[in-house]
C-alpha positions in Angstrom: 97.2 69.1 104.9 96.8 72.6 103.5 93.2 73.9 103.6 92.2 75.4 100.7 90.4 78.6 100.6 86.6 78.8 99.4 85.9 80.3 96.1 82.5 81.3 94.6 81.1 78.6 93.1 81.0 79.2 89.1 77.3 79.5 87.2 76.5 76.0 86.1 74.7 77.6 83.1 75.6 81.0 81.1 74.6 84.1 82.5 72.5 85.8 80.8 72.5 89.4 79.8 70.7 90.5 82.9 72.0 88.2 85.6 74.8 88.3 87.7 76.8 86.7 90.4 77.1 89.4 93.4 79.3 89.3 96.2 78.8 86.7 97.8 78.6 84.4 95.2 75.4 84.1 94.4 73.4 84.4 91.5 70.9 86.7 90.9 68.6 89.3 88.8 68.9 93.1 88.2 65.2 92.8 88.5 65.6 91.9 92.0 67.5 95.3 92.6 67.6 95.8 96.5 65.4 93.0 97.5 66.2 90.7 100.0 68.7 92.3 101.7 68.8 92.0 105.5 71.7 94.1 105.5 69.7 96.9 104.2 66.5 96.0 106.0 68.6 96.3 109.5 69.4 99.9 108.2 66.5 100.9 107.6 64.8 99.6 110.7 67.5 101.2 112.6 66.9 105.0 110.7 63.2 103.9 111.8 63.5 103.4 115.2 66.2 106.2 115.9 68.3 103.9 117.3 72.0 104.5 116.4 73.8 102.0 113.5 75.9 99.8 113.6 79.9 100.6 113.1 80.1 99.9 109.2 77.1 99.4 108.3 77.2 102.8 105.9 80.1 101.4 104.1 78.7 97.8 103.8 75.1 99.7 102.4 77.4 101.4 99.7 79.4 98.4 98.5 76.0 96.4 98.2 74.3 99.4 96.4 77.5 99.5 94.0 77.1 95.6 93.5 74.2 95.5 92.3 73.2 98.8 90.1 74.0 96.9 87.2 72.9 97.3 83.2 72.3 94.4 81.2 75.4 93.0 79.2 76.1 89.9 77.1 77.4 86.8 79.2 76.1 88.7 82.4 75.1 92.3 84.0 77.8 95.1 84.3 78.4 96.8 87.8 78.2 100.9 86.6 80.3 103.5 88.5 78.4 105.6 90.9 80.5 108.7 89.9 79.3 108.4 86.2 75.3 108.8 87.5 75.5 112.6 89.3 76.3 114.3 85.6 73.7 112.2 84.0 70.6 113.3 86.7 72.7 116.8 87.4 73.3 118.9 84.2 70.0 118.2 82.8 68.0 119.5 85.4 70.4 122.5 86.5 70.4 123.7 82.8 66.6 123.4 82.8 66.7 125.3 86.0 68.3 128.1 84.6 66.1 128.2 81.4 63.4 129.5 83.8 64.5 132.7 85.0 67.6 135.2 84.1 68.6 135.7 88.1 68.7 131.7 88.0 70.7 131.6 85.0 73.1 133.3 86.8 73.2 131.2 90.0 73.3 127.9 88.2 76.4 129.3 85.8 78.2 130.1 88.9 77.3 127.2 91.0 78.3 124.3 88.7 81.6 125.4 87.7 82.4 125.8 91.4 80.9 122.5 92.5 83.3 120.6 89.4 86.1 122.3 90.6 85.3 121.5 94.1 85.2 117.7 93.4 88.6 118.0 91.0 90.4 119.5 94.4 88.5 116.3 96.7 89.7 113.9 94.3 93.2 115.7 93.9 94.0 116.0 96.9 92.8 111.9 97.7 94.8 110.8 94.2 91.9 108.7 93.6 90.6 107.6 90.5 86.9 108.5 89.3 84.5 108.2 86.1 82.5 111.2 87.2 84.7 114.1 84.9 84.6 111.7 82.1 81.0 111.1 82.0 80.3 114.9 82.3 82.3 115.6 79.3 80.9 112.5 77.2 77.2 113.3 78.4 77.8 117.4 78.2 79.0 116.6 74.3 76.0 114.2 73.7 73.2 116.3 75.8 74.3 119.8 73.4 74.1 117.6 70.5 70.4 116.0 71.8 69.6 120.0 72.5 70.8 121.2 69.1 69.2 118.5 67.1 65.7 119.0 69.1 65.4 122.9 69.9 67.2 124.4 67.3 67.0 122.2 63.9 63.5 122.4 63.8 63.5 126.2 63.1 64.8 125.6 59.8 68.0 128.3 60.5 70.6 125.9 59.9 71.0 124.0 56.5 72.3 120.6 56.0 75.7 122.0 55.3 76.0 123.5 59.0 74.2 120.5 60.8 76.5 117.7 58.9 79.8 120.3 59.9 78.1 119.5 63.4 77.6 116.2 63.7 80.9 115.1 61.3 82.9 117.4 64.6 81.3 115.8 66.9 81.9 112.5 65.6 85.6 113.4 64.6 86.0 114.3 68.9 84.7 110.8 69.8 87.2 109.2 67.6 90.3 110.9 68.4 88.9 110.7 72.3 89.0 106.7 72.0 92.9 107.1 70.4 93.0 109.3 73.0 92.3 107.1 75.9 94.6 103.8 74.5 98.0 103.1 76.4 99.4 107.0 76.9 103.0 104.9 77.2 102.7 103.1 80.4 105.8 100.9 81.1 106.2 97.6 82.7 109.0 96.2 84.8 111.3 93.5 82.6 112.9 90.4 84.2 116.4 92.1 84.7 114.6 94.6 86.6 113.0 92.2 88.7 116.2 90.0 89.1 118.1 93.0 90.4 116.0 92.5 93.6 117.2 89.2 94.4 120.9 88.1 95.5 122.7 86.5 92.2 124.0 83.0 92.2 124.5 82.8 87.6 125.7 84.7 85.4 122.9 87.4 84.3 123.1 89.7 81.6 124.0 92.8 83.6 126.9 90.7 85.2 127.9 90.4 81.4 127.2 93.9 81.1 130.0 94.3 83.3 132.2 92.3 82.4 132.5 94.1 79.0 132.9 97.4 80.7 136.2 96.3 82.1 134.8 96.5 85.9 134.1 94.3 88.8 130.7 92.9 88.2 129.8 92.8 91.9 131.1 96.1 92.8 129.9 97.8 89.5 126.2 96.1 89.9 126.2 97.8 93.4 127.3 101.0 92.4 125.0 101.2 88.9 122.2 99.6 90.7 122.3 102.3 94.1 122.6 105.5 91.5 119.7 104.0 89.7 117.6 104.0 92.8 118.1 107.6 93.4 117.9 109.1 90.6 115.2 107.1 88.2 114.2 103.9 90.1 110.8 103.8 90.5 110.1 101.8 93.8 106.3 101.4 93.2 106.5 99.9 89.9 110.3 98.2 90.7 111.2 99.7 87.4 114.4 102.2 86.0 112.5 104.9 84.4 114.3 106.5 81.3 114.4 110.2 80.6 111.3 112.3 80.9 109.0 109.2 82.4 107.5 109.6 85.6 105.2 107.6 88.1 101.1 108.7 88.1 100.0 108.0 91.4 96.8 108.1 90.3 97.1 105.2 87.7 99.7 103.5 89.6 101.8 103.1 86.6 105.2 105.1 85.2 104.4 106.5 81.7 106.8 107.5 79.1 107.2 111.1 79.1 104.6 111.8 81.2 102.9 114.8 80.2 99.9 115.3 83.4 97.3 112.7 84.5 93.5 114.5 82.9 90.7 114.1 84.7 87.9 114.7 81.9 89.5 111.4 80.0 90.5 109.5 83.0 93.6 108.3 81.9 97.3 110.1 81.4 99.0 112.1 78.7 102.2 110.7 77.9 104.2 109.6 75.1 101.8 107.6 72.8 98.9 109.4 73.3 99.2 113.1 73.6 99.0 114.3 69.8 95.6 112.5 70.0 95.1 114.2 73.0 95.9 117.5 71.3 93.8 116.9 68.1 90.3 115.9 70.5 91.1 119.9 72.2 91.4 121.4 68.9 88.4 119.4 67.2 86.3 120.1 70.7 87.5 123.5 70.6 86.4 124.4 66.4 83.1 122.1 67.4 81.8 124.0 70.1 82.4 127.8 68.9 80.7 126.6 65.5 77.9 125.1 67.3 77.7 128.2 69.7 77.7 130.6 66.7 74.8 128.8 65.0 72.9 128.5 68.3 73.4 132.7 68.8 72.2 133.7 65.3 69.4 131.2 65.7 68.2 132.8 68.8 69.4 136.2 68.4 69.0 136.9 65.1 69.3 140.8 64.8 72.0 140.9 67.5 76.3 140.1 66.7 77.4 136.9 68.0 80.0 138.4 69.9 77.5 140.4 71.8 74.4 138.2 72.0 76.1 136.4 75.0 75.9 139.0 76.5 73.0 141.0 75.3 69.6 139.1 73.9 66.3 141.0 74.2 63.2 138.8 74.7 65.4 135.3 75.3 63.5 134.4 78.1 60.3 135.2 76.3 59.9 131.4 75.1 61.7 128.6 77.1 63.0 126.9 74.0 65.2 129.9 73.4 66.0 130.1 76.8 67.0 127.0 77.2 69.4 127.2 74.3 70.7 130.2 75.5 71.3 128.7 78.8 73.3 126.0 76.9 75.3 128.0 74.8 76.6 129.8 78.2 77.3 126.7 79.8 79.2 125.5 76.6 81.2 128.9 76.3 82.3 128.0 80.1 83.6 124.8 79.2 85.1 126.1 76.1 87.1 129.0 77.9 88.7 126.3 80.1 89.4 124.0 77.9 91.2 127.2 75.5 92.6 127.8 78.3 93.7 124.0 78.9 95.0 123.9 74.7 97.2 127.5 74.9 98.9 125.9 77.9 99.6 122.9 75.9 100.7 125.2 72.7 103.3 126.8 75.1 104.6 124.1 76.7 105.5 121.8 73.2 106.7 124.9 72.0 109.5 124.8 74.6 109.2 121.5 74.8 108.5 121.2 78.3 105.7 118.8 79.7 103.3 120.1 82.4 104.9 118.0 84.8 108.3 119.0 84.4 106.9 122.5 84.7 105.5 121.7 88.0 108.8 120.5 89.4 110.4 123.4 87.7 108.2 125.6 90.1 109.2 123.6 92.9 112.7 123.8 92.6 112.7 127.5 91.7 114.8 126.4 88.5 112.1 127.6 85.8 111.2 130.3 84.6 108.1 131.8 84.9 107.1 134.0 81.2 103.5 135.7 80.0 101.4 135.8 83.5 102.7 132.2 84.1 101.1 130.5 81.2 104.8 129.3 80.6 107.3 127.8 82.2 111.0 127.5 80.8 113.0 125.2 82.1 115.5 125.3 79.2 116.8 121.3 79.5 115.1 119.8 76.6 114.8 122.8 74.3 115.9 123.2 70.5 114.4 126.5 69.5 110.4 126.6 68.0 110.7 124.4 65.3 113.0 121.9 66.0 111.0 121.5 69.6 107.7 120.8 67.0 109.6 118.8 65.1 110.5 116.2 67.8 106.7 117.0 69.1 105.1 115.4 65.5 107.7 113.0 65.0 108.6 111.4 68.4 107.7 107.6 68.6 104.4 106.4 70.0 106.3 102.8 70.7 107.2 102.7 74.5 110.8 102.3 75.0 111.5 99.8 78.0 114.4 99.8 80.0 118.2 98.1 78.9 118.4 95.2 81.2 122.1 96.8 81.6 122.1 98.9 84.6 125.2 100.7 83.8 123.7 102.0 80.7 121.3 103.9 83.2 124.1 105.5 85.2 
């Protein structure tokens, strides 16, 4: 007789919004927290003592922590992401940090944009996937909004006109940031793909595939089906990827016209999602230098926006208005990279090239580099400005799967 494996034993009643069964099957409360836990207890007897741990016992410490920091949900607590917390404790006291002093100011402006681009290069360089990029750009939108509405509405500078342009771009980035984050065009290996693998003993459709071509099914299968695994066979997702797809090792799927895998929305740019990806950098982009403006000529009434960034007497005088000028720096920051981020993106549909093309342009010293680098021409898919806009607008947000015909991918 086979022996069965154990499972978890399933809740004989509902859980309810604050329970939850943890990882060892059990049931229990987010009220409980880190309570009766011996591994825990062991650890901290250990750290106590000065006695050396155990082999592990870090790593086992972590996983229960990530169990059970929980929030309550219907039908049961959901496990939260450690990466989305540091933002959320992080930007609000750094930015209140720098509110206190101008030579602070200075050191915290530096500091966080070098520890976020630290952590992108760790995480790059591991290809691993992580909330904490996207819960610093969802917090950082929802924190400036929290900061406008508190420290600079209630001067009475800014009419209802200005603060409903506000909050309507705010909202308008949120929507286009949840199109945004759908299905970017990830494809999914079909049964002729997965049949390919196996020896043949019926007739399949790329046998009849064959046959119509005039060829020798067996020697035009091998053929079709060797070409197709050098040039566009995708051995991780056992798929044949058609033109322009590519493989993100990141998301562990193949993507149609795969654009680049972003960070600060967790998810990749391809196909059916990159005008919606485009429209969330423009609408952040007119939201933020709006908001920015009204912050400045709150603050800095007698000096030019373009200069009070630069140049505000008495600032620091009150730490309301520091703090808002603190915010507005830290908001110009983030705006300059993502301008940055949205030129690239201008340049590259306008020569219809994606980013990652571009980078394997660079590679193989075909493209060209124009303008200080900001584009890269590889000249393959090009049909001058406006027909290469055209295709941009128009192309199809449908994902379209393999033929289950090999030689049609010869």
């Amino acid at each position: 007789m086979t022996k069965r494996t154990s499972r978890p034993k399933e809740p004989e009643e509902p859980l309810c919004c604050c329970e939850f069964m943890n990882n060892e099957g059990e049931r229990t409360h987010i009220a409980a927290c880190f309570c009766d836990c011996d591994l825990l207890d062991q650890v901290c007897d250990r750290w106590l003592k000065g006695e050396a741990q155990q082999e592990g016992a870090l790593s086992q410490v972590v996983a229960v922590v990530k169990d059970r920091l929980r929030v309550p949900w219907p039908y049961g607590a959901k496990q939260v992401d450690l990466s989305v917390v540091p933002p959320l404790v992080l930007l609000p006291v750094l930015l209140h940090i720098a509110a206190l002093h101008f030579l602070l100011g200075v050191v915290v402006m530096i500091a966080l944009p070098a520890l976020v681009l630290w952590y992108y290069f760790v995480t790059h360089q591991n290809k691993g996937q992580t909330l904490f990029f996207l819960s610093l750009s969802l917090f950082s939108l929802g924190y400036m909004y929290y900061l406008f509405l508190t420290e600079v509405v209630p001067h009475g500078n800014v009419g209802p006109l200005q603060l409903s342009t506000v909050t309507m771009g705010v909202a308008f980035t949120l929507f286009s940031l949840a199109f945004t984050k759908r299905d970017p065009g990830f494809l999914h290996p079909q049964p002729a793909d997965i049949q390919s693998t196996v020896p043949y003993h019926s007739n399949l459709p790329e046998l009849a595939c064959a046959h119509r071509n005039g060829t020798s099914p067996a020697g035009q299968l091998v053929v079709a089906h060797s070409k197709t695994k050098k040039s566009n066979w995708c051995q991780a997702c056992r798929i044949a990827q058609p033109p322009r797809a590519g493989h993100c090792r990141i998301c562990g799927f193949c993507v149609q016209r795969l654009d680049h895998h972003c960070v600060w929305i967790n998810s990749c740019v391809g196909q059916a999602n990159h005008r919606y990806f485009l429209l969330t950098l423009l609408l952040f982009l007119l939201t933020s230098l709006y908001g920015i403006c009204l912050v400045l000529r709150n603050i800095c009434p007698e000096q030019n926006v373009l200069f009070a960034l630069l140049y505000c007497p008495g600032v620091y005088s009150q730490y309301s208005t520091a703090l808002c000028f603190t915010c507005s720096w830290y908001c110009s920051i983030v705006t300059a990279g993502l301008l940055h981020l949205f030129v690239v993106q201008l340049f590259n549909i306008s020569h219809n090239v994606t980013e990652r093309e571009a980078r394997l342009a660079l590679r193989q010293k075909v493209g060209r580099r124009r303008l200080w680098g900001l584009i890269v021409d590889t000249g393959i898919y090009s049909h001058g400005f406006l027909s290469n806009w055209a295709e941009f607008l128009t192309m199809s947000s449908a994902v379209h799967t393999p033929s289950s015909c090999l030689t049609d991918l010869v």
